[in-house]
TIVOZA-668611 format. One record per residue (C-alpha): residue number from 1; residue in three letters; x, y, z. Coordinates in Angstrom, 1 decimal. Example, Ala and Ser with C-alpha at 12.3 -4.5 7.8 and 13.67 -1.06 7.14 Angstrom:
<r seq="1" type="ALA" u="12.3" v="-4.5" w="7.8"/>
<r seq="2" type="SER" u="13.7" v="-1.1" w="7.1"/>
END
This chain:
<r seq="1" type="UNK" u="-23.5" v="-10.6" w="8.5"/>
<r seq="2" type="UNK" u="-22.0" v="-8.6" w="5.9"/>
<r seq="3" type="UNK" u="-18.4" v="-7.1" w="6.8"/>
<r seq="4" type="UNK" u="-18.3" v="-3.2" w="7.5"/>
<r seq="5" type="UNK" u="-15.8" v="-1.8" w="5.2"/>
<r seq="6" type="UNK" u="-14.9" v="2.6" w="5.4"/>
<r seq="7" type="UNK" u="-13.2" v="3.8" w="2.0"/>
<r seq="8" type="UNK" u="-10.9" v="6.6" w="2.6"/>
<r seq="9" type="UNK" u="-9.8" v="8.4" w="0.0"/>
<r seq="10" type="UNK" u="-6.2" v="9.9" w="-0.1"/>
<r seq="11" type="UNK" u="-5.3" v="12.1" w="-3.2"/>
<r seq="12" type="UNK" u="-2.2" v="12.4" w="-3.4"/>
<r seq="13" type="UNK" u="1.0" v="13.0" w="-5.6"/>
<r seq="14" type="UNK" u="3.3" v="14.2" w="-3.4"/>
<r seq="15" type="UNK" u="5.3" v="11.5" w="-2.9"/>
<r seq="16" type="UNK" u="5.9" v="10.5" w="-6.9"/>
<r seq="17" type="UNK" u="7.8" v="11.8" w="-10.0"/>
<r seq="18" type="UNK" u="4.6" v="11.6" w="-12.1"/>
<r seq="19" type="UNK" u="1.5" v="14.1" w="-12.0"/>
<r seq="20" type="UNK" u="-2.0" v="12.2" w="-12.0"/>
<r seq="21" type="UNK" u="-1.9" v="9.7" w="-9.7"/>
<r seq="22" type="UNK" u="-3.9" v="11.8" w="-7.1"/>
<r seq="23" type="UNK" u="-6.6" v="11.0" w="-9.7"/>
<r seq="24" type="UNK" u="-6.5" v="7.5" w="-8.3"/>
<r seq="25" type="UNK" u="-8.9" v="7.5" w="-5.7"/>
<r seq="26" type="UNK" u="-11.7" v="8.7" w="-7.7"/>
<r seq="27" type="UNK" u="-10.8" v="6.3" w="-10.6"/>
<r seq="28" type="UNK" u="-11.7" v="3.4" w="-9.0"/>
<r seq="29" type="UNK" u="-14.1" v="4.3" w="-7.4"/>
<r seq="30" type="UNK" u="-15.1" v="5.0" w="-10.8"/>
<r seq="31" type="UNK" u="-14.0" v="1.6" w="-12.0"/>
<r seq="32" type="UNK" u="-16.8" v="-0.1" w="-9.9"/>
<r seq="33" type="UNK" u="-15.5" v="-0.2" w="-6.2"/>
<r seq="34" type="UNK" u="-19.0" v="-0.2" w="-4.5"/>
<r seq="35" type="UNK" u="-20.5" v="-3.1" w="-6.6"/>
<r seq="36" type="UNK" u="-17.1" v="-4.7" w="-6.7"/>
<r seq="37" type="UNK" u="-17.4" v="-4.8" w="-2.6"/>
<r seq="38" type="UNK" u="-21.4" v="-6.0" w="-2.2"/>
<r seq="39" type="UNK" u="-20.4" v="-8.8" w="-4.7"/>
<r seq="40" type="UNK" u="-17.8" v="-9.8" w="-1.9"/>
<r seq="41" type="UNK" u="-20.8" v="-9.8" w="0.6"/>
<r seq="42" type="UNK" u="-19.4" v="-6.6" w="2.0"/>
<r seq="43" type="UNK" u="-20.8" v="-3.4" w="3.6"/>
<r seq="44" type="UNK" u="-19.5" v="0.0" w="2.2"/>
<r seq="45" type="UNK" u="-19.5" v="3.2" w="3.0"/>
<r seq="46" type="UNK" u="-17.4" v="6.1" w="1.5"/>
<r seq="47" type="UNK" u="-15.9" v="8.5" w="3.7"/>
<r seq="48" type="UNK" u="-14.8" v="10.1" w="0.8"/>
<r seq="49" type="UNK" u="-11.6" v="12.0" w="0.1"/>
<r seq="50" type="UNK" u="-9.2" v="13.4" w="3.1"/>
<r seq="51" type="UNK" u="-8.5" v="17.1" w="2.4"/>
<r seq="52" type="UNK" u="-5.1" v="17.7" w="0.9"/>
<r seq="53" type="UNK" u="-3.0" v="20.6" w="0.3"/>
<r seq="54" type="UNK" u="-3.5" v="21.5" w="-3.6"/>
<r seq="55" type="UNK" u="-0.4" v="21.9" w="-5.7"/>
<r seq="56" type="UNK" u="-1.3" v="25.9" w="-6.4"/>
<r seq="57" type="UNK" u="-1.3" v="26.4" w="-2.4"/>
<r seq="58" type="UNK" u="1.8" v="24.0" w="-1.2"/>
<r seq="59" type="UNK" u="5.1" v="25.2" w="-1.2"/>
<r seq="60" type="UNK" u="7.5" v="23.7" w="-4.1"/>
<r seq="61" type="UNK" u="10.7" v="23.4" w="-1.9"/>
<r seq="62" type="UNK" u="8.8" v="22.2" w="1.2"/>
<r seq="63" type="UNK" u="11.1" v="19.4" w="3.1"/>
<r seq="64" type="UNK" u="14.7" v="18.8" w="1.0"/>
<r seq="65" type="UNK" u="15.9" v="18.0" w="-2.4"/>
<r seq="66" type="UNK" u="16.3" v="14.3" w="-0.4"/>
<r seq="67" type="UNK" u="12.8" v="14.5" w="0.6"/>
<r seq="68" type="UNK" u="10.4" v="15.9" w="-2.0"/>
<r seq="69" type="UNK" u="7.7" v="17.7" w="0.0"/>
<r seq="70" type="UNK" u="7.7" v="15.9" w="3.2"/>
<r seq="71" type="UNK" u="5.8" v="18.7" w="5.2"/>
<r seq="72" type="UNK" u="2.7" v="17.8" w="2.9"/>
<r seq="73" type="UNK" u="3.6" v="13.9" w="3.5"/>
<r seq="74" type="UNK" u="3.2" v="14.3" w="7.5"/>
<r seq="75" type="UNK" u="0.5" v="16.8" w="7.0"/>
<r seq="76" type="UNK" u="-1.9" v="14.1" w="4.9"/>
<r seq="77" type="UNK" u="-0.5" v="10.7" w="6.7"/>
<r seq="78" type="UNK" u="-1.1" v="12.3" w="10.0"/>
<r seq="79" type="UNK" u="-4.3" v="12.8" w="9.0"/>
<r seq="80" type="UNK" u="-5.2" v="9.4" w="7.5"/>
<r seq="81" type="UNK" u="-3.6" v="7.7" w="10.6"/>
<r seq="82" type="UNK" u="-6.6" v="9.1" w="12.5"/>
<r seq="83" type="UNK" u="-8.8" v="8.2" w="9.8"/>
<r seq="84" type="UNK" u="-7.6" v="4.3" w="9.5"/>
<r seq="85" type="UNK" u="-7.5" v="4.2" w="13.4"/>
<r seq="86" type="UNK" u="-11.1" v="5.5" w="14.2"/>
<r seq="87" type="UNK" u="-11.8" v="2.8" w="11.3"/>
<r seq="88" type="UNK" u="-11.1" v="0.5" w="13.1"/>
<r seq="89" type="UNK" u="-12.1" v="1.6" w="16.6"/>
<r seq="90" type="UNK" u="-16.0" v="1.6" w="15.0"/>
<r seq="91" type="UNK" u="-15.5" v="-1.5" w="14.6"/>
<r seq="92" type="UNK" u="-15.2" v="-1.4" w="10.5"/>
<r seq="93" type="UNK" u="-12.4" v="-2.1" w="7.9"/>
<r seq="94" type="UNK" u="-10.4" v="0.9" w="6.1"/>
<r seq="95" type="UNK" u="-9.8" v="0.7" w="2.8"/>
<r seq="96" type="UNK" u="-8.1" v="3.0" w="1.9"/>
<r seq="97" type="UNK" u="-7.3" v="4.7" w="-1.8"/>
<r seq="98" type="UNK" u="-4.5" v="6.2" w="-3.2"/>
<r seq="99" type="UNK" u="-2.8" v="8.1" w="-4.3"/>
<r seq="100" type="UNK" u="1.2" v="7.8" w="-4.2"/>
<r seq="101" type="UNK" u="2.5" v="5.1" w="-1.7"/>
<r seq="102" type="UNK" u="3.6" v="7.3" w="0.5"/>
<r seq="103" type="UNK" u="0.2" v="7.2" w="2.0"/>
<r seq="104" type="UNK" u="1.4" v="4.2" w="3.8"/>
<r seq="105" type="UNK" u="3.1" v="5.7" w="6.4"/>
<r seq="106" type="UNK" u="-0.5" v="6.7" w="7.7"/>
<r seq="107" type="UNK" u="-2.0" v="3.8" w="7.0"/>
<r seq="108" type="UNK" u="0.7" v="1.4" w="9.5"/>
<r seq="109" type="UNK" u="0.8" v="4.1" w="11.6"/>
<r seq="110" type="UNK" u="-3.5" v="4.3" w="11.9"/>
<r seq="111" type="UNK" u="-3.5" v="0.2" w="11.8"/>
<r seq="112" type="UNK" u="-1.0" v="0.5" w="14.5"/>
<r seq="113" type="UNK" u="-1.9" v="2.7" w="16.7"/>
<r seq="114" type="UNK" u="-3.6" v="0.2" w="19.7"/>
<r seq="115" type="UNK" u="-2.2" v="-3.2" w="18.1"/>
<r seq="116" type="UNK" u="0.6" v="-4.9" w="17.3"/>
<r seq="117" type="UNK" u="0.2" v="-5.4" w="13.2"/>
<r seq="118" type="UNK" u="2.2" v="-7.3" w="10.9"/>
<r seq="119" type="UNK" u="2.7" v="-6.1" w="7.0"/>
<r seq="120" type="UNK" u="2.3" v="-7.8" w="3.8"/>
<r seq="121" type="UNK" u="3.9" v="-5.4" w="1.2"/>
<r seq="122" type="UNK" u="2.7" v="-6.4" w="-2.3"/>
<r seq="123" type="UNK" u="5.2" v="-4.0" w="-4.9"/>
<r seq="124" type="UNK" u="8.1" v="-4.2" w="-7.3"/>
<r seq="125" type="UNK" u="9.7" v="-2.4" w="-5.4"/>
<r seq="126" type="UNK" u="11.2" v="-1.9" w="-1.6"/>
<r seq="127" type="UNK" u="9.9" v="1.2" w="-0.5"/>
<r seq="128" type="UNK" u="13.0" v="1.2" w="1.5"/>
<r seq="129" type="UNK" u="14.7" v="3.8" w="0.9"/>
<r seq="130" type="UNK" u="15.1" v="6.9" w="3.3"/>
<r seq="131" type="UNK" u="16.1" v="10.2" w="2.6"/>
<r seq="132" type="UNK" u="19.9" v="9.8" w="3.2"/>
<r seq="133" type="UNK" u="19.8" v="6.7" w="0.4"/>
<r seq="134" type="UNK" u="16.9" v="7.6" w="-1.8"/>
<r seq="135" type="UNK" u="18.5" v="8.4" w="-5.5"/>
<r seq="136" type="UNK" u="15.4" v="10.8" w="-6.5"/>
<r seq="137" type="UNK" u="14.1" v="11.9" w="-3.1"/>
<r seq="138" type="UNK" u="10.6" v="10.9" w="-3.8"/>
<r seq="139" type="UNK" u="8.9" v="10.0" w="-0.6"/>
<r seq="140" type="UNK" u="6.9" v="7.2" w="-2.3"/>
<r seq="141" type="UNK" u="9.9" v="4.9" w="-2.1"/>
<r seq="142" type="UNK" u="10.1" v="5.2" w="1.4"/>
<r seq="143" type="UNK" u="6.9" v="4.1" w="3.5"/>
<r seq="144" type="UNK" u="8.5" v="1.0" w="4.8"/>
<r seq="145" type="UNK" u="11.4" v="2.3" w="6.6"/>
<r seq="146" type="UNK" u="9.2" v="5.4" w="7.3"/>
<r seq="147" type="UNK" u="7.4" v="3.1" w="9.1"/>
<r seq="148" type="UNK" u="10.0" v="1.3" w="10.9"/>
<r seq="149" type="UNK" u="12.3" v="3.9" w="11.8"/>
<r seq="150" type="UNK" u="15.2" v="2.9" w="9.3"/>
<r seq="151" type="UNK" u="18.0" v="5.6" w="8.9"/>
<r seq="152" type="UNK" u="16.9" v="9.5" w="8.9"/>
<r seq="153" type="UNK" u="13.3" v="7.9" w="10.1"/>
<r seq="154" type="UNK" u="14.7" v="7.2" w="13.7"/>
<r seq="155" type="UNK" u="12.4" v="8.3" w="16.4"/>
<r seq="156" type="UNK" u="10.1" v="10.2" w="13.5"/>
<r seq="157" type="UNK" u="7.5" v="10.0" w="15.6"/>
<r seq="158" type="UNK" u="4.8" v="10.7" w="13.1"/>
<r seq="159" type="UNK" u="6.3" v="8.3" w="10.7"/>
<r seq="160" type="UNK" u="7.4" v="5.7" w="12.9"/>
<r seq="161" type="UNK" u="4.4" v="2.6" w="13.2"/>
<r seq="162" type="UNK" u="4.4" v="2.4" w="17.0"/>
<r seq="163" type="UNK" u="3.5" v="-1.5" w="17.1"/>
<r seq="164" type="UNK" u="5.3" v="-2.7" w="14.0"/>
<r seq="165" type="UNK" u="8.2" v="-5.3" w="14.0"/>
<r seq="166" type="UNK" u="10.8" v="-5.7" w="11.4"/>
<r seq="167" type="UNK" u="10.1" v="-9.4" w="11.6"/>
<r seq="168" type="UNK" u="6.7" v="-9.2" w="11.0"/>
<r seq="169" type="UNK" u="7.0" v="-7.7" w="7.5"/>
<r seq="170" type="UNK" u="6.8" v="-9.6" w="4.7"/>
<r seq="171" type="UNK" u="7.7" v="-8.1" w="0.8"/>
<r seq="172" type="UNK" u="6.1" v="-9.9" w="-1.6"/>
<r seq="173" type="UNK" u="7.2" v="-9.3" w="-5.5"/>
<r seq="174" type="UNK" u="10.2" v="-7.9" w="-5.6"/>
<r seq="175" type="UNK" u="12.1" v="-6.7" w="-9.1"/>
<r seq="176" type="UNK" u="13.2" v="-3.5" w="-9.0"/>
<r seq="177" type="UNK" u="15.5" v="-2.5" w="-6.0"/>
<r seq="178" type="UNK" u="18.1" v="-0.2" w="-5.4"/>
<r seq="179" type="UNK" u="21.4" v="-0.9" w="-4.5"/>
<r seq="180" type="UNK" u="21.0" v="0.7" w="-1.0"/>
<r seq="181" type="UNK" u="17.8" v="-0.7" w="-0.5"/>
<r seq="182" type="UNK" u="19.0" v="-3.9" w="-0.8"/>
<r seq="183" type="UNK" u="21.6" v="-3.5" w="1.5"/>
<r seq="184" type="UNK" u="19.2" v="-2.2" w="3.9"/>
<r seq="185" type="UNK" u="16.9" v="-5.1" w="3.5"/>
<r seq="186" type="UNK" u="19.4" v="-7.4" w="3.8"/>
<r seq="187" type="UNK" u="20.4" v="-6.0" w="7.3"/>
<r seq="188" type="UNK" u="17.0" v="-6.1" w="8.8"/>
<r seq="189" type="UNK" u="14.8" v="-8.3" w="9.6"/>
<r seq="190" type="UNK" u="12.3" v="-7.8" w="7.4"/>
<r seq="191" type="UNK" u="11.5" v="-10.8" w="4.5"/>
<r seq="192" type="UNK" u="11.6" v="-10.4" w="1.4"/>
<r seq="193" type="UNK" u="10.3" v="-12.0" w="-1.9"/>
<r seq="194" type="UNK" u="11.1" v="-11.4" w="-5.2"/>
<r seq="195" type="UNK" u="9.6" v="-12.5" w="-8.8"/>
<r seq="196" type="UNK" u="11.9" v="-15.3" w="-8.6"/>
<r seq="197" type="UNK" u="10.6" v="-16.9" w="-5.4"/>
<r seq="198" type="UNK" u="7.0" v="-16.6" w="-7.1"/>
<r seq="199" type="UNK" u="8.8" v="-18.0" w="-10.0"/>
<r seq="200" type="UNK" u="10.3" v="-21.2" w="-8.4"/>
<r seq="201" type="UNK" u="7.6" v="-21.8" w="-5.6"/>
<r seq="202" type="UNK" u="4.9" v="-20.3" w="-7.1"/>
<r seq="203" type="UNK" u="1.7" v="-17.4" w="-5.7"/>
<r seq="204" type="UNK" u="0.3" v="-19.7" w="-3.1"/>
<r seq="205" type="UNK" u="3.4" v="-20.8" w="-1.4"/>
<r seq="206" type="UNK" u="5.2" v="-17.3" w="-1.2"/>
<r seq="207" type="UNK" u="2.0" v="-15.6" w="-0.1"/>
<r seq="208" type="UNK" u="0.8" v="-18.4" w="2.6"/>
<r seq="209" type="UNK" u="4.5" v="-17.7" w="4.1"/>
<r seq="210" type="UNK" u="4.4" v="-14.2" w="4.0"/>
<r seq="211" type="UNK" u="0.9" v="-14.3" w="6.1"/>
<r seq="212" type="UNK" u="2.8" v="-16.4" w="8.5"/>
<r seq="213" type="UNK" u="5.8" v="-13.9" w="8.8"/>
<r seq="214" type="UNK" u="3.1" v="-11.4" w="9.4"/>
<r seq="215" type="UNK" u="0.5" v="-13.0" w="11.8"/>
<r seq="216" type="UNK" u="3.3" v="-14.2" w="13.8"/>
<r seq="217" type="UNK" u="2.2" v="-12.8" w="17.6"/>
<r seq="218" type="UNK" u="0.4" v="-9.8" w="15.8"/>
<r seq="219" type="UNK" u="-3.3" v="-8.7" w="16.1"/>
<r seq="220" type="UNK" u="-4.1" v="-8.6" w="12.9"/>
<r seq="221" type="UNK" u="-2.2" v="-7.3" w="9.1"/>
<r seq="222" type="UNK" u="-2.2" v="-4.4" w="6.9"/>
<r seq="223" type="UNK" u="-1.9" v="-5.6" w="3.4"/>
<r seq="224" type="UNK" u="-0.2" v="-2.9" w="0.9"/>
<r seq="225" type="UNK" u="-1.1" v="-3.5" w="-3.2"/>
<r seq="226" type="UNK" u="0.9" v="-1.1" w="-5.1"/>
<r seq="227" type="UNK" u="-0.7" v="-1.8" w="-8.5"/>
<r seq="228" type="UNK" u="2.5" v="-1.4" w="-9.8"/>
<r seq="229" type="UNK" u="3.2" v="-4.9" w="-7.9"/>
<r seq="230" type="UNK" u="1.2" v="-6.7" w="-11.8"/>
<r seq="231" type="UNK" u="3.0" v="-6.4" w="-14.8"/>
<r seq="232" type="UNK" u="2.2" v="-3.8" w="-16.8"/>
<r seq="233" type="UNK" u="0.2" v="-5.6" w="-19.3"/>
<r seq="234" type="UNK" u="-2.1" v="-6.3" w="-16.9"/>
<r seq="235" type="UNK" u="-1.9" v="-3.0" w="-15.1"/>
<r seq="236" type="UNK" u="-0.7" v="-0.2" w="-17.0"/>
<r seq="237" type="UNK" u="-1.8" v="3.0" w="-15.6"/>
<r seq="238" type="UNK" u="0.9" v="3.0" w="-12.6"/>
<r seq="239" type="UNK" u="3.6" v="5.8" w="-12.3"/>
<r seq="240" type="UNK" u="6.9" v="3.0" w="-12.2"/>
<r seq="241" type="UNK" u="5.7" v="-0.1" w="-14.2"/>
<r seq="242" type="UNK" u="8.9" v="-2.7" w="-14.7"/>
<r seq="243" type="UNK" u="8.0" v="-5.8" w="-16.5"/>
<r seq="244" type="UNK" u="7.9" v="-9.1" w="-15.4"/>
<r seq="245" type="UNK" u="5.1" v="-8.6" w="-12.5"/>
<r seq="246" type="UNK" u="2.2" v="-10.7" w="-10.9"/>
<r seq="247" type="UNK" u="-0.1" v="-11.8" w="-13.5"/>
<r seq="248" type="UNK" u="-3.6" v="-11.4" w="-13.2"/>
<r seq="249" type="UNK" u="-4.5" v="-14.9" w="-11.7"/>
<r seq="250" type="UNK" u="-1.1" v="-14.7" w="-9.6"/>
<r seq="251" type="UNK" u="-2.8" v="-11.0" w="-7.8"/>
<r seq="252" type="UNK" u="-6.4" v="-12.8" w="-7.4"/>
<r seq="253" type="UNK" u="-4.9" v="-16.1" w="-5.9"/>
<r seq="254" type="UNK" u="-2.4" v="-13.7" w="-3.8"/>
<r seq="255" type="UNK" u="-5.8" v="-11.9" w="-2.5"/>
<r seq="256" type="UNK" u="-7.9" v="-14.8" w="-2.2"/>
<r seq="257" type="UNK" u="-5.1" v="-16.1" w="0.6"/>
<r seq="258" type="UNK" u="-5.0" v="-13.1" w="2.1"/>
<r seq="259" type="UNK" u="-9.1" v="-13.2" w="3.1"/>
<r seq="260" type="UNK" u="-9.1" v="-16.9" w="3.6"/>
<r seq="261" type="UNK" u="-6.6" v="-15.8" w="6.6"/>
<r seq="262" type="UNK" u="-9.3" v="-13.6" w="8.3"/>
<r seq="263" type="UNK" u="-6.3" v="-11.2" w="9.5"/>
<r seq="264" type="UNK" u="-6.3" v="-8.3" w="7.1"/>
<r seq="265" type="UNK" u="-6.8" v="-5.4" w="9.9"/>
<r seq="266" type="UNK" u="-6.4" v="-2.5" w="7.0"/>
<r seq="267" type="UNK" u="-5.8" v="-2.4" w="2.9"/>
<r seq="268" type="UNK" u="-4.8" v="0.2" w="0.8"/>
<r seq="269" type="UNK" u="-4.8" v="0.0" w="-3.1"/>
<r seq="270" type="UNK" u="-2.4" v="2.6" w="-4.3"/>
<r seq="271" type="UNK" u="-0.3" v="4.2" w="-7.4"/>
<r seq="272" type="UNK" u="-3.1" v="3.9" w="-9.8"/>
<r seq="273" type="UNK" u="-2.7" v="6.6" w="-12.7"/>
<r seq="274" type="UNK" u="-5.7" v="7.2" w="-14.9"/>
<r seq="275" type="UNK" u="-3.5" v="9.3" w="-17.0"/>
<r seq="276" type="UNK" u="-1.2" v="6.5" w="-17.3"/>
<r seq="277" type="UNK" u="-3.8" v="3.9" w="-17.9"/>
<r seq="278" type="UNK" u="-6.1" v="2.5" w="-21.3"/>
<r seq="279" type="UNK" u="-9.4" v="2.5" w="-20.7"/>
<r seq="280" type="UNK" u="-9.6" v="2.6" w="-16.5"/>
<r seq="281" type="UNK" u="-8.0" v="-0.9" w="-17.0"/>
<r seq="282" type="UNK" u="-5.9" v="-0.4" w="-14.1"/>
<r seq="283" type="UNK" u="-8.2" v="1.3" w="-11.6"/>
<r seq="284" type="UNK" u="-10.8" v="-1.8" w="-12.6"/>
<r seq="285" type="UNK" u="-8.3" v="-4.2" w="-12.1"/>
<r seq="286" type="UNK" u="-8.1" v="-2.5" w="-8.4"/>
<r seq="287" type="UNK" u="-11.3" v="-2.9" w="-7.4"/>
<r seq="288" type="UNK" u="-11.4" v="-7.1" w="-8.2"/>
<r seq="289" type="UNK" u="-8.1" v="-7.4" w="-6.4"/>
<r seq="290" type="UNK" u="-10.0" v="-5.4" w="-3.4"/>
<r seq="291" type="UNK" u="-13.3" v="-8.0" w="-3.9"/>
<r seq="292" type="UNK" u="-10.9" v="-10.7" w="-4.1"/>
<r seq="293" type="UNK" u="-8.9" v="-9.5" w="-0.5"/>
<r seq="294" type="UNK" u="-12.5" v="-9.2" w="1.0"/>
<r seq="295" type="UNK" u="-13.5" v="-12.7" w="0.3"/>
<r seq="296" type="UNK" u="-15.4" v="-13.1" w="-3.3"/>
<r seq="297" type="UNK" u="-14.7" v="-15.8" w="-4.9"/>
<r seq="298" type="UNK" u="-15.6" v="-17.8" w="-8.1"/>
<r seq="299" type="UNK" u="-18.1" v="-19.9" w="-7.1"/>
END
């Protein structure tokens, strides 16, 4: 029987530096989502996109110059955590779109909300900051300790991912981290992998141990792709590129693991820019890596 997978769309830019990436959902959907997903022997249905505030009606100095319209983050990821979680209580996968990767906080929180989950975070960078350490104040670089209650996100309770362990997060990718971030990292227990762990063990040894830091007593995983995770030449409509990513057959491999473990609970695909990008490359790209997470394969 074919798996039941719900796309939610989440357009969003509230959480980034750069305008267009709320453009994301609907380019790849665009860039061949639906086929993409039956080729994988999967069910879809589109749920379509979650209403957000526009920019015309939302107030420019909402939240603090240390966090860049956080009233219209907790408005949408309140939003999409009841979207992921009645996902999953029909008995169907989310898959959700964005958008900035601030969505993310609604998407643990969702996948969290009756389980205890584990994360696999695929993205160059930490998403650790919080608004006393962030250096720009954009909300995007801080889902994970959102999530966790790190810092200013203590007892946040519509940030905070109620069944979510520091130990059971695993960051896969890591080249560009701030100096705080790293600091904070380094004091939790969180794991982290950089380009130079894929570099010295290679895709399928870092990923395989990451799935094991994240199944570890847990119900099942959220996987997080921030398309900005590749390197740019293979991905370059993203809002943050930094060279030196994932190839191509390093972010298929690195899905391909993640369905053969049969505990991805929720996945989001976010950051994708069509303004940014040549040609819907990027937002293409998006949709394999998704077929790939869901189980197509070569042969």
């Amino acid at each position: 029987m074919a798996k039941s997978v719900r796309i939610i769309g989440t357009p969003t830019d509230y959480g980034a530096n750069r305008r267009g990436v709320d453009m994301g959902p609907s380019a790849i959907r665009y860039g061949g989502l639906t086929k993409q997903l039956e080729a994988a022997d999967v069910s879809p249905s589109d749920a379509g996109d979650l209403t957000v505030p526009h920019l015309a009606t939302r107030d420019a100095d909402a939240g603090a110059a240390n966090a860049k319209h956080i009233n219209e983050v907790e408005e949408v990821t309140t939003t999409l955590a009841d979207a992921v979680s009645d996902a999953i209580s029909d008995g169907v996968t989310p898959l959700v779109l964005g958008g900035d990767h601030s969505i993310a906080i609604g998407s643990m929180v969702g996948s969290a909300r009756d389980a205890d989950i584990g994360v696999v975070w695929f993205d160059a960078h930490g998403d650790f900051n919080t608004p006393e350490t962030s250096p720009s104040g954009n909300v995007h670089g801080m889902p994970l300790a959102a999530a966790l209650g790190i810092g200013d996100f203590e007892g946040v309770k519509w940030a905070n991912a109620p069944r979510l362990k520091e130990e059971n997060v695993a960051i896969v990718g890591l080249r560009d981290v701030d100096e705080n971030e790293t600091a904070a990292i380094h004091d939790s227990d969180v794991t982290a992998y950089t380009m130079s762990d894929i570099d010295e063990r290679g895709i399928t040894d870092v990923t395989l141990d990451a799935l094991d830091v994240a199944t570890s007593g847990t119900d099942g995983v959220h996987v997080s792709l921030d398309l900005d995770w590749l390197d740019p030449r293979e991905a370059p409509g993203v809002g943050t590129p930094v060279r030196g990513g994932a190839t191509y057959r390093e972010a298929h491999t690195a899905m391909e693991l993640v369905a053969e473990s049969g505990a991805m609970r929720s996945l989001e695909l976010v950051e994708v820019n069509p303004i940014l990008d040549e040609h819907n490359e990027t937002a293409t790209l998006a949709t394999e890596l998704a077929a790939s997470a869901f189980g197509k394969r070569i042969l």
